[in-house]
Backbone as CSV, one residue per row, in Angstrom:
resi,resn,N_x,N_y,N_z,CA_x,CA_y,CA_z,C_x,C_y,C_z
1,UNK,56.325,-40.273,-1.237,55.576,-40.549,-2.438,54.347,-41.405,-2.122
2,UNK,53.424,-40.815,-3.190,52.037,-42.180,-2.618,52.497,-43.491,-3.429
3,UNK,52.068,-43.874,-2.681,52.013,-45.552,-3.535,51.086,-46.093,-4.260
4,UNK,50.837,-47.041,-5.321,50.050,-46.961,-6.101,48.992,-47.433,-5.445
5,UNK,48.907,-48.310,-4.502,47.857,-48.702,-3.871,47.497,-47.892,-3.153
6,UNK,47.748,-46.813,-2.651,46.766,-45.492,-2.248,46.185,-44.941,-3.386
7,UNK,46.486,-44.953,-4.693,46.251,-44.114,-5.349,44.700,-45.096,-5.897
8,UNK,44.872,-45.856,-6.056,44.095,-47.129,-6.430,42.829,-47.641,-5.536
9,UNK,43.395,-47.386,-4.011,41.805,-46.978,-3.036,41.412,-45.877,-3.344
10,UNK,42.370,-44.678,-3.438,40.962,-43.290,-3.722,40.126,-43.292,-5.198
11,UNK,41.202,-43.764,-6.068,40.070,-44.134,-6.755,38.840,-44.539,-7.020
12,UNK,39.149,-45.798,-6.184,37.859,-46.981,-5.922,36.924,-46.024,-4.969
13,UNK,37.160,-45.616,-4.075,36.662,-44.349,-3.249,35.885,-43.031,-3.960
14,UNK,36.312,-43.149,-4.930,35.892,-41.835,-6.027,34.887,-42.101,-6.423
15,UNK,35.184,-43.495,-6.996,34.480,-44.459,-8.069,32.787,-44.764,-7.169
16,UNK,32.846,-44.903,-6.337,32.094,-45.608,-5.537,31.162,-44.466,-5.334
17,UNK,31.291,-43.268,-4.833,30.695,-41.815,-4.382,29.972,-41.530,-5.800
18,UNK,30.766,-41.633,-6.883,29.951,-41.273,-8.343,28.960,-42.374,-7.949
19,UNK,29.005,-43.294,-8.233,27.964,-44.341,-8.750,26.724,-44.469,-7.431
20,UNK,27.433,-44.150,-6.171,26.051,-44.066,-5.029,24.929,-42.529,-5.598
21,UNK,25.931,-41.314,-6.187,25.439,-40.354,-6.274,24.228,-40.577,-7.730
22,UNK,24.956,-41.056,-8.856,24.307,-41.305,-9.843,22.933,-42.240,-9.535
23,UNK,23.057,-43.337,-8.786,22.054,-44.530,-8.135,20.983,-43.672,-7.557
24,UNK,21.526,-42.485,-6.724,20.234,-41.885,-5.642,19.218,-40.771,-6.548
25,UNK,20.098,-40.231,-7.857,19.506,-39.148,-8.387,18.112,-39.880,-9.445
26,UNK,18.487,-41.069,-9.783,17.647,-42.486,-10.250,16.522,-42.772,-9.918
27,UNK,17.122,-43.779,-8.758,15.697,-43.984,-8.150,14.954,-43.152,-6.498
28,UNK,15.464,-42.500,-6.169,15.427,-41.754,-5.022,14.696,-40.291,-5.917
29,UNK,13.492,-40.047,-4.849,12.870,-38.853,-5.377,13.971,-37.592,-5.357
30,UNK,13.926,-37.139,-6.273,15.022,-35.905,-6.213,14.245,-34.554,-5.274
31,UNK,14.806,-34.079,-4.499,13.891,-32.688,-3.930,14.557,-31.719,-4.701
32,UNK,13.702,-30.160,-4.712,14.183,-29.062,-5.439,15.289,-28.827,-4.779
33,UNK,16.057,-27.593,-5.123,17.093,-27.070,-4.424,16.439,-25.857,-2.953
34,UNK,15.317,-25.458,-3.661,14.190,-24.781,-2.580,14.011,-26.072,-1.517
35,UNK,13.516,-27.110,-1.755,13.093,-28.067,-0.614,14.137,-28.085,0.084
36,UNK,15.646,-28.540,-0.554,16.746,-28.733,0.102,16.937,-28.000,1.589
37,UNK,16.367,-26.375,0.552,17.459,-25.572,1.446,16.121,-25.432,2.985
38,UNK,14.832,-25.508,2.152,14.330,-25.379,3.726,14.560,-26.432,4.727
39,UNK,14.629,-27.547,4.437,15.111,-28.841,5.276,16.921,-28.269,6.192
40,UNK,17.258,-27.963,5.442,18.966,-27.538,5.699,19.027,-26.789,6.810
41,UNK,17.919,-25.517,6.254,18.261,-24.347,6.937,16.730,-24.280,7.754
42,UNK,15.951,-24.810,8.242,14.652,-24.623,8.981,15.069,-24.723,10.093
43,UNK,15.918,-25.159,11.091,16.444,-25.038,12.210,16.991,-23.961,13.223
44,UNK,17.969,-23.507,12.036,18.237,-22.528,12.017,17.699,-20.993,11.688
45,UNK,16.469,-21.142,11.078,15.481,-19.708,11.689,15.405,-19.033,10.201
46,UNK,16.136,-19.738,8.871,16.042,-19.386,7.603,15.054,-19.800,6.495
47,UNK,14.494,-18.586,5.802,13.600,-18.659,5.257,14.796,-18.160,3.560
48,UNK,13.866,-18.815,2.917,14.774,-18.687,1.484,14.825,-17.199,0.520
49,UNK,15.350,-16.314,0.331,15.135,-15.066,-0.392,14.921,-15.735,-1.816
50,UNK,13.831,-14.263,-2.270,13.547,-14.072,-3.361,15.059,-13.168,-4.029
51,UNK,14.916,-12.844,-5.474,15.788,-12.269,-5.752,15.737,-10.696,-5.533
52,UNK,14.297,-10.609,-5.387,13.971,-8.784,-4.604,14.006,-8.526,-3.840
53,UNK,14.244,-9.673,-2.803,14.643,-9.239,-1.591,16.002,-9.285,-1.015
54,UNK,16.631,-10.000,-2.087,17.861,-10.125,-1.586,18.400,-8.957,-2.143
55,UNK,18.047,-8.150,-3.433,18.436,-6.584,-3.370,17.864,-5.602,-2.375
56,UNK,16.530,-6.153,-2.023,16.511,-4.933,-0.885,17.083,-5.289,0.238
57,UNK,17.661,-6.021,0.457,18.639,-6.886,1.869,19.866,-5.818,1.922
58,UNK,20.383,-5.558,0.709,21.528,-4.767,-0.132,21.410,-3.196,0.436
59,UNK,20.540,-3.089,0.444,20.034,-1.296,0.786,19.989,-1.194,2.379
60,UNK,19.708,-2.318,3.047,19.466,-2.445,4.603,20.297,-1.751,5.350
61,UNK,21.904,-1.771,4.650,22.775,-1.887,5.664,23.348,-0.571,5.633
62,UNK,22.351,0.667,5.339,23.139,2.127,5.142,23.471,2.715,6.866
63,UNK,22.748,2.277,7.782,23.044,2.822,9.359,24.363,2.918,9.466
64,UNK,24.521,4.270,10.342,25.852,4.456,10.546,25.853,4.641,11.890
65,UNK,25.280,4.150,12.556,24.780,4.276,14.006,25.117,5.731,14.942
66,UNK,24.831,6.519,14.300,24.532,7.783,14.840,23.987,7.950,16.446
67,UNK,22.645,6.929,16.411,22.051,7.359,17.576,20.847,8.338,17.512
68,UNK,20.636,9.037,16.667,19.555,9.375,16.237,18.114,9.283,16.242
69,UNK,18.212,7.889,16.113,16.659,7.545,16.127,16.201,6.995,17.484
70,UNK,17.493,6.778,18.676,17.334,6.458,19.680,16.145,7.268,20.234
71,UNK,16.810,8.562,20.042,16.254,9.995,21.263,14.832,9.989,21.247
72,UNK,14.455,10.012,22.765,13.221,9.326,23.078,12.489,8.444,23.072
73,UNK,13.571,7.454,23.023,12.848,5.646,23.003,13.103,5.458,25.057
74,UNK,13.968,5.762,25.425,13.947,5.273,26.755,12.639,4.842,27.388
75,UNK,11.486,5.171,27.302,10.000,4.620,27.863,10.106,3.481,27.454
76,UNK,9.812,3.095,26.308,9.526,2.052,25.289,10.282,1.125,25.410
77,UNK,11.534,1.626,25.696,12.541,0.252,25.868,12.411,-0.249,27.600
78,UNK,12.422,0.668,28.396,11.803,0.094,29.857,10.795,-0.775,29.892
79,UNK,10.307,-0.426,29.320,8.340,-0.987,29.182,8.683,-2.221,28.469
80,UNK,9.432,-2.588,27.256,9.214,-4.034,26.377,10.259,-4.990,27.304
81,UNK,10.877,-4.538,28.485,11.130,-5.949,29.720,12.220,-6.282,28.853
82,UNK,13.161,-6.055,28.152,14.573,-6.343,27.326,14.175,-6.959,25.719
83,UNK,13.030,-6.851,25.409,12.573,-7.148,24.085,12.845,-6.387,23.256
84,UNK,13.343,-5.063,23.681,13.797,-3.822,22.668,14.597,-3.234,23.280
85,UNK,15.956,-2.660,22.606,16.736,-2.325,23.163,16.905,-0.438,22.047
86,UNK,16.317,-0.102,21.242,16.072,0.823,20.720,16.388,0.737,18.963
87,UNK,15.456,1.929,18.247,15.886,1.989,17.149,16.989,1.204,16.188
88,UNK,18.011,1.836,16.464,19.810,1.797,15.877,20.218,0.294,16.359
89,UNK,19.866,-0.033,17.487,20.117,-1.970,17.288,19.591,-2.531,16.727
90,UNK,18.529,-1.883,16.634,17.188,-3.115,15.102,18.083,-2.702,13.918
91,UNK,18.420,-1.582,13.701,18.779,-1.331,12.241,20.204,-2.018,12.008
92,UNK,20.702,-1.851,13.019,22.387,-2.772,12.843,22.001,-4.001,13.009
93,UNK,21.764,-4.187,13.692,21.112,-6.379,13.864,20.447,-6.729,12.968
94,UNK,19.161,-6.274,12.619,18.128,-6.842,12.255,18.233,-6.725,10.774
95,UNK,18.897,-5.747,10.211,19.157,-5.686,8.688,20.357,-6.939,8.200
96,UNK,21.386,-7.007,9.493,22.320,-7.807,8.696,22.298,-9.247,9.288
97,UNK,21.842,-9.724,10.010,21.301,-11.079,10.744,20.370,-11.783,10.160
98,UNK,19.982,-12.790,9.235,18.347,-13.365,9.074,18.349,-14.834,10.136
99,UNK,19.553,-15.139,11.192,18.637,-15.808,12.261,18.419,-15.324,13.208
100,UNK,18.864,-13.984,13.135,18.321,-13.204,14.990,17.045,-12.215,14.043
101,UNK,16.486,-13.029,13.068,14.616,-12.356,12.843,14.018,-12.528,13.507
102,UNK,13.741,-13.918,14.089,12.171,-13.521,15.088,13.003,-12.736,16.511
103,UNK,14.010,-12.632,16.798,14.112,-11.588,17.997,14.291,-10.229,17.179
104,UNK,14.658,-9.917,16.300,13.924,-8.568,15.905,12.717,-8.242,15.958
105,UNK,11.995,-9.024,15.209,10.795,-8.960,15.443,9.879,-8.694,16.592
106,UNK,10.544,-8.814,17.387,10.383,-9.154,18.891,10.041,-7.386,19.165
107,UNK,11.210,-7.287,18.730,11.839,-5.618,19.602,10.604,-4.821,18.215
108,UNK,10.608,-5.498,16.793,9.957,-4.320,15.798,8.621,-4.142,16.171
109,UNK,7.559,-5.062,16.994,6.792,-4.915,17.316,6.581,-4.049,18.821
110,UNK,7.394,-3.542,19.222,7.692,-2.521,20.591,7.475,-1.324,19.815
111,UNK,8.060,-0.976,18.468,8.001,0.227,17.536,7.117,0.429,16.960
112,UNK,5.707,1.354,16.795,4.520,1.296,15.681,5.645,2.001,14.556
113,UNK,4.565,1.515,13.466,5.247,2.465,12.174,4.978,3.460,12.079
114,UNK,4.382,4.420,12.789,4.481,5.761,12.697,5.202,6.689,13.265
115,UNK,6.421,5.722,14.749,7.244,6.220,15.498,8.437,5.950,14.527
116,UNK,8.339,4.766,13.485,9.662,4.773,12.279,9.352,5.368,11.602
117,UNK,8.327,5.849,11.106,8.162,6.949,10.138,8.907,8.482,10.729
118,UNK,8.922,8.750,11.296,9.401,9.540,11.795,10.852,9.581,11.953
119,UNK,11.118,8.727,12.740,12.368,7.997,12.661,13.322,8.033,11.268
120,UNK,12.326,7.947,10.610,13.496,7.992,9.031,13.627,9.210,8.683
121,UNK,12.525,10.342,9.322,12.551,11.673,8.241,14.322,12.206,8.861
122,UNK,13.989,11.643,10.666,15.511,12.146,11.450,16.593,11.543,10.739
123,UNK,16.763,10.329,10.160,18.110,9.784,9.889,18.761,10.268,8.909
124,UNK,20.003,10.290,9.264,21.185,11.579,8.191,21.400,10.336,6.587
125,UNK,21.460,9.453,7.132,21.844,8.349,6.013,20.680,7.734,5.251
126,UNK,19.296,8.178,5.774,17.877,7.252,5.144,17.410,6.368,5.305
127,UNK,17.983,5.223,6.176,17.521,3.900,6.296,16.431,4.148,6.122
128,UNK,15.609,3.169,5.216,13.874,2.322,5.300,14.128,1.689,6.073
129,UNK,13.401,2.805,7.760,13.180,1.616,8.861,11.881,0.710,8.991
130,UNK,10.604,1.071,8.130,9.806,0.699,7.908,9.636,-0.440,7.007
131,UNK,10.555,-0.031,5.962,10.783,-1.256,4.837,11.418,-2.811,5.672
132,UNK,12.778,-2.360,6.462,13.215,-3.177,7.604,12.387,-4.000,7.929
133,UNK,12.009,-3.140,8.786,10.806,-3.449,9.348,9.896,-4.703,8.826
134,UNK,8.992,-4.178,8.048,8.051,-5.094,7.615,8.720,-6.499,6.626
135,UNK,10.403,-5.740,5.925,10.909,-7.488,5.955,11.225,-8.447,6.878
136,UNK,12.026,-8.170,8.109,12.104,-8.788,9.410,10.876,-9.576,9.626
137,UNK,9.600,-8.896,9.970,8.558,-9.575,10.203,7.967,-10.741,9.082
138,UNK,8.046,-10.742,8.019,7.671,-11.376,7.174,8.827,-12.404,6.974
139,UNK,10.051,-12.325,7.036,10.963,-13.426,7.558,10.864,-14.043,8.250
140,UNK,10.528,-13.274,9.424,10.133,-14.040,10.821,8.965,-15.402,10.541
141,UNK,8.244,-14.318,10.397,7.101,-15.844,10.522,7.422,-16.808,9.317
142,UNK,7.842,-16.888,8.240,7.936,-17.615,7.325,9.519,-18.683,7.881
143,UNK,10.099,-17.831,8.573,10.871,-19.413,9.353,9.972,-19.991,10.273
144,UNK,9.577,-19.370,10.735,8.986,-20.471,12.209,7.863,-20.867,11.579
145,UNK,6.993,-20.843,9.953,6.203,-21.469,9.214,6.791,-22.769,9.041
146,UNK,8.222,-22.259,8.471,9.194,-23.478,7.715,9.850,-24.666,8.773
147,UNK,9.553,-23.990,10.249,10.303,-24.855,10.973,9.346,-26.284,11.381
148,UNK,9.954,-27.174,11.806,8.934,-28.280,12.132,8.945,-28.229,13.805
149,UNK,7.882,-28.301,14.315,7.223,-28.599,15.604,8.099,-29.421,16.199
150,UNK,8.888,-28.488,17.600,10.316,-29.331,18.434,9.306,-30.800,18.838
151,UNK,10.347,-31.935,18.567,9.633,-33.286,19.145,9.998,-33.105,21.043
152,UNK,8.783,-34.102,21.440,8.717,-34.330,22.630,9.501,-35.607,23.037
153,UNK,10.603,-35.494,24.217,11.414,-36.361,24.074,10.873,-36.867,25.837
């Protein structure tokens, strides 16, 4: 059984967390929940969704990794030195990952959009590899916008 004097520190413990929390929301500048989250998450390579993008985030993930859009990347992937590893890994990674964006990005810029244009007319399932595409990149840079400059130690 607890004893009342445990019950009587968590209280005081309770008690104490309200009134620091109530004190900071006071006199302490409050940040948005947007500021929050870029402070939180800027480290980590996250940029904050809109609510349209977080439905088109929703549509990303139709690849069924066929292999498809591979055929005839082998040049391209020799040539980008391990920066691209083909089509069907951008579309499985890069749609469902938002901190491996700037290494998508990496590999989406090995791809022009007219080799994904193509690319989509082949795919049995439809992915917008282009749509992908140009969200990855626009993620990308808007974390490493959001991130702060590594200190020099």
């Amino acid at each position: 059984m607890i004893t009342l004097q445990k019950r009587l520190k968590a209280a005081w413990y309770l008690a104490l967390a309200l009134l620091r929390t109530l004190l900071r929301r006071v006199f302490l500048r409050h940040r948005s929940g947007l500021a929050m989250f870029r402070a939180n998450y800027a480290d980590d390579g996250l940029a904050p969704l809109t609510a349209e993008q977080r439905d088109a985030m929703s549509g990303f993930g139709k690849c069924v990794a066929c292999g498809l859009c591979d055929r005839g990347e082998a040049e391209r992937i020799a040539q980008s030195n391990g920066a691209y590893s083909g089509v069907m890994l951008l579309m499985l990674s890069a749609s469902r990952s938002m901190p491996d964006f700037a290494a998508a990005a990496r590999g989406f810029a090995c791809v022009p959009d007219d080799t994904l244009a193509e690319k989509e007319r082949l795919c049995p399932a439809r992915v917008p590899m282009r749509r992908i595409a140009a969200f990855v990149r626009e993620k990308s840079s808007e974390a490493r916008v959001s991130q702060p400059p590594p200190s020099i130690r």
